[in-house]
C-alpha positions as CSV (number, residue, x, y, z in Angstrom):
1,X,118.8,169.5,-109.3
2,X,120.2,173.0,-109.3
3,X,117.0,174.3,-109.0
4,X,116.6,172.4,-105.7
5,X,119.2,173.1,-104.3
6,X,119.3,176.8,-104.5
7,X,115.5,176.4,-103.1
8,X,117.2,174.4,-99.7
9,X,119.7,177.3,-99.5
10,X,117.1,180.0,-99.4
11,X,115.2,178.5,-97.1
12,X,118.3,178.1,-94.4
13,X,118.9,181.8,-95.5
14,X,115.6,182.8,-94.2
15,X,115.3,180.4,-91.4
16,X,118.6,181.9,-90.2
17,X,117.7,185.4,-90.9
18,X,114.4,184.8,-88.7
19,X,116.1,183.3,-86.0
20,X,118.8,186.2,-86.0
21,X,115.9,188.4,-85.7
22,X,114.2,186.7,-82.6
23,X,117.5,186.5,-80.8
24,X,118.0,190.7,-81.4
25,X,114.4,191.3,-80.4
26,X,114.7,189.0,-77.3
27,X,114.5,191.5,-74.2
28,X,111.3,190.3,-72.1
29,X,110.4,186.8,-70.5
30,X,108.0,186.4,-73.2
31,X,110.4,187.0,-75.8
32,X,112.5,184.0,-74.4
33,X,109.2,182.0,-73.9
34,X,109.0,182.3,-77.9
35,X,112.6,181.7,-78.8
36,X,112.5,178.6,-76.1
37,X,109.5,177.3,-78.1
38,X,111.0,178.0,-81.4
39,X,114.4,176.4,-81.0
40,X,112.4,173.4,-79.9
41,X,110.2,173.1,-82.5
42,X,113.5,172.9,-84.3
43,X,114.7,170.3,-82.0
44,X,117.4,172.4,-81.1
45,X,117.3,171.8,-77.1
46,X,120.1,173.3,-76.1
47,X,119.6,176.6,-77.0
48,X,115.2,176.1,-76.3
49,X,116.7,175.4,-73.0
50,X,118.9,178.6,-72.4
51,X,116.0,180.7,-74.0
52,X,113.7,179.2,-71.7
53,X,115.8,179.8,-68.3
54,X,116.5,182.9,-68.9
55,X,112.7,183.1,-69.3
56,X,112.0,182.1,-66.0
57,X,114.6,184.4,-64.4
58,X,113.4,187.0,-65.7
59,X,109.6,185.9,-64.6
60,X,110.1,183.3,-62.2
61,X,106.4,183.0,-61.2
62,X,105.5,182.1,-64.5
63,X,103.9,178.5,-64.4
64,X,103.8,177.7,-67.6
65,X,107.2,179.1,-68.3
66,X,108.9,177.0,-65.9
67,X,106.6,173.7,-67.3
68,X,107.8,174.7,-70.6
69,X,111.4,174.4,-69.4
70,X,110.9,171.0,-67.5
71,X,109.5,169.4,-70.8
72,X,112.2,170.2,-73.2
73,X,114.4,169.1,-70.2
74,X,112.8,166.3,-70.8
75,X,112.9,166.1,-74.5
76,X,116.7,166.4,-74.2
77,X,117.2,163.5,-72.2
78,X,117.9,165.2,-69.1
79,X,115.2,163.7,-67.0
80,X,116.9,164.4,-63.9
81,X,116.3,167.8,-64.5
82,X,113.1,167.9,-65.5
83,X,112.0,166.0,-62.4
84,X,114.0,168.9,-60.2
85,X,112.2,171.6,-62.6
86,X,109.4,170.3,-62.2
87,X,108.6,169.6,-58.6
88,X,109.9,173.2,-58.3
89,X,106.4,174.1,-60.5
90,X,104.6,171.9,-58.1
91,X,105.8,172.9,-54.7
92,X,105.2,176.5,-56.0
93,X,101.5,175.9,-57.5
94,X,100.5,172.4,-56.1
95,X,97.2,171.7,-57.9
96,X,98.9,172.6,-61.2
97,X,98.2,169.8,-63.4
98,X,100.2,170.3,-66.9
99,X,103.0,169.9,-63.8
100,X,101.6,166.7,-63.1
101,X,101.3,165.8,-66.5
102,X,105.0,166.4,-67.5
103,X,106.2,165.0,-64.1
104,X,104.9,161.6,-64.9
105,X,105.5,161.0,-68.3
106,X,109.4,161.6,-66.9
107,X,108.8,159.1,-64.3
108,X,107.3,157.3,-67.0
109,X,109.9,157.6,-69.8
110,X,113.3,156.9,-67.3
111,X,111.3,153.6,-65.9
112,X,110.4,155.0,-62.8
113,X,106.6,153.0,-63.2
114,X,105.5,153.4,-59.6
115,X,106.0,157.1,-59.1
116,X,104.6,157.3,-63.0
117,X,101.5,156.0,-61.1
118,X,101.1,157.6,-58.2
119,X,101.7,161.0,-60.1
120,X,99.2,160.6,-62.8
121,X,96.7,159.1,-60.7
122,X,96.8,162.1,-58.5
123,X,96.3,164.6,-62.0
124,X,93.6,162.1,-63.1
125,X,91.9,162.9,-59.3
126,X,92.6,167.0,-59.6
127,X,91.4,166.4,-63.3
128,X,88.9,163.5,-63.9
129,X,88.9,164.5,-67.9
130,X,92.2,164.9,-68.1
131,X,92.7,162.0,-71.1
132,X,96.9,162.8,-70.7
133,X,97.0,160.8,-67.0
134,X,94.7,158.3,-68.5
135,X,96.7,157.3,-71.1
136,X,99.8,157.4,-69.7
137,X,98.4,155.7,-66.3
138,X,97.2,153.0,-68.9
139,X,100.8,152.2,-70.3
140,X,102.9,152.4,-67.0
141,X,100.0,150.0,-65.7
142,X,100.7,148.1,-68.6
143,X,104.5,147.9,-67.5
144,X,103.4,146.6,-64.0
145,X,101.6,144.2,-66.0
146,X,98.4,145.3,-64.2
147,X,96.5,144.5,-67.5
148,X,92.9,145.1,-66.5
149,X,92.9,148.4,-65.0
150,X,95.9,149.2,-68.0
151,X,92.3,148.5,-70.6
152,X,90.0,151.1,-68.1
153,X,92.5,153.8,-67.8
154,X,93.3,153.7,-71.7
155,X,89.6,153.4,-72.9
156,X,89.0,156.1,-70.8
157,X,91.6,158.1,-72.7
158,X,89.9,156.8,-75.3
159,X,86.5,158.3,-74.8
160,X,88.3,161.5,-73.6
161,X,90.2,161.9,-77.0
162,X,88.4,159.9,-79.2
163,X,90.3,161.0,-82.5
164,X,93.6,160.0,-81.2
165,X,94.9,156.6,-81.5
166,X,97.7,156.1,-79.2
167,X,95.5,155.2,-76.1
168,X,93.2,152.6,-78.6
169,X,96.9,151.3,-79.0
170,X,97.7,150.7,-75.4
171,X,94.6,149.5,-74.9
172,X,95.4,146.9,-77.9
173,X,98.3,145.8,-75.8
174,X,96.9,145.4,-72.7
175,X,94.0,143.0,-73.9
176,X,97.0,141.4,-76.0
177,X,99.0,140.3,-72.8
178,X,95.6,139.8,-70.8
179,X,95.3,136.8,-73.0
180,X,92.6,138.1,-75.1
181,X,93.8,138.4,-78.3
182,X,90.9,138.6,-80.7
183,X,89.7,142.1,-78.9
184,X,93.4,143.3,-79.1
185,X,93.1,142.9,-82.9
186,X,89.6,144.1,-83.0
187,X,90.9,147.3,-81.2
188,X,94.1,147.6,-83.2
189,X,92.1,147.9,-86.1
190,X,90.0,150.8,-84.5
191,X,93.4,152.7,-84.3
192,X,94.2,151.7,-88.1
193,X,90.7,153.1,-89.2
194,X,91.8,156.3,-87.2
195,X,94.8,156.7,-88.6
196,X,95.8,154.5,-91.8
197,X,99.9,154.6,-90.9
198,X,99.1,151.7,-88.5
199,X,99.2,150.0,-90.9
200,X,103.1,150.2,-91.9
201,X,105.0,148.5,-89.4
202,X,107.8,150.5,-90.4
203,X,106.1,153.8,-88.5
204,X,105.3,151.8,-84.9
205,X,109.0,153.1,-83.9
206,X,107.5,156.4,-83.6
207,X,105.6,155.6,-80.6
208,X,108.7,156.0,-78.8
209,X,107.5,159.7,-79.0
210,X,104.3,158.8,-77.3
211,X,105.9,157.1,-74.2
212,X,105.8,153.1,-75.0
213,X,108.6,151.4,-74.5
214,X,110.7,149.7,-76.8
215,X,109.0,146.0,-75.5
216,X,105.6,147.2,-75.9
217,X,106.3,148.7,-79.3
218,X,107.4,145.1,-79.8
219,X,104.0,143.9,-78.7
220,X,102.6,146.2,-81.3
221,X,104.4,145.0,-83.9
222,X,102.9,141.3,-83.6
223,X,99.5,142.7,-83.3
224,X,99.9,144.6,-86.1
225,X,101.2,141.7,-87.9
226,X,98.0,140.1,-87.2
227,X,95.4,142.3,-87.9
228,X,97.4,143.1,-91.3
229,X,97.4,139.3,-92.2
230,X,94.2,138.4,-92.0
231,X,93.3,141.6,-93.5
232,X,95.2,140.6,-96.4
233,X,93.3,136.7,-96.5
């Protein structure tokens, strides 16, 4: 146990001593591009967000910088924000599509289903194998309860990132409230064969991450339910 312990404590010794070090070095954009990104990775948003504004002052016709910044706006649950942050990006580079992206999975995330729509349609028009407005067009559809072009838009995705499950998911939940729920099983258990964790009920609360709500998580849940029943028979 000793042992362990004085393993964790090195480790925050080292992790601090690197993050010291970026802070000291940090004189250009770039640098606070890197710190931004690091504190984030950390999940410290606070911080990833002062990094990453200081960033774009210091190059504030950086794109990506400023996208950057809008996100982990977003990750911090200041979608307000983000949305201002990000129509900035867009008014300054309109056919910027990551701007797009990020934009709508805001909309997306504070409920805002028809501008969710409108803004990923329009990346999915500027990009036509963009998977990220796909998918995301395929669970705000969902939302509006607009269940068959909700299936096209996530098998789309689909096809466009076929080693990810999350739009074979949304898909499942689509043909679930549709009516049809022998194909929502059949293409739940596409995702489980993609990625075994679909299995465990216990990990569907992590597609929060990915932009489902907490109802159509529910609707997961009984699907999964299903498939892992008559797996089981």
């Amino acid at each position: 146990m000793l042992k362990f312990t004085q393993i964790i404590f090195t480790c925050l010794l080292l992790n601090f001593a690197f993050t010291a070090k970026l802070v000291k070095a940090a004189t250009t954009a770039s640098d606070y591009r890197q710190l931004g990104l690091f504190y984030r990775q950390q999940g410290r948003y606070s911080p990833a967000i002062e990094a990453m504004q200081e960033s774009v002052v210091l190059d504030p016709k950086n794109i990506m910088g400023r996208v950057n910044l809008g996100w982990t706006l977003h990750l911090a649950g200041r979608e307000e924000d983000a949305a201002t942050t990000l129509l900035q990006v867009i008014y300054q580079k309109p056919l910027f599509v990551p701007a797009y992206n990020a934009l709508g999975i805001v909309y997306l995330v504070e409920g805002n289903l028809p501008a969710a729509v409108i803004v990923h349609t329009w990346a999915a028009i500027l990009k036509p194998d963009d998977e990220i407005a796909y998918y995301n067009l395929s669970l705000a559809l969902h939302r509006l309860q607009i269940y068959k072009t909700a299936i096209i838009c996530a098998n789309r995705a689909a096809i466009l990132e076929p080693h990810n499950p999350h739009p074979i998911v949304a898909s499942a939940i689509a043909y679930w409230d549709l009516g049809d729920q022998k194909m929502a099983k059949r293409v739940y258990a596409k995702a489980i064969n993609l990625d075994s964790r679909y299995r465990d009920r216990s990990f569907l609360t992590n597609l929060r991450q990915a932009a489902f709500s907490s109802s159509q998580i529910q609707t997961v849940d009984i699907i999964a339910s299903k498939v892992i029943s008559t797996s089981l028979q």
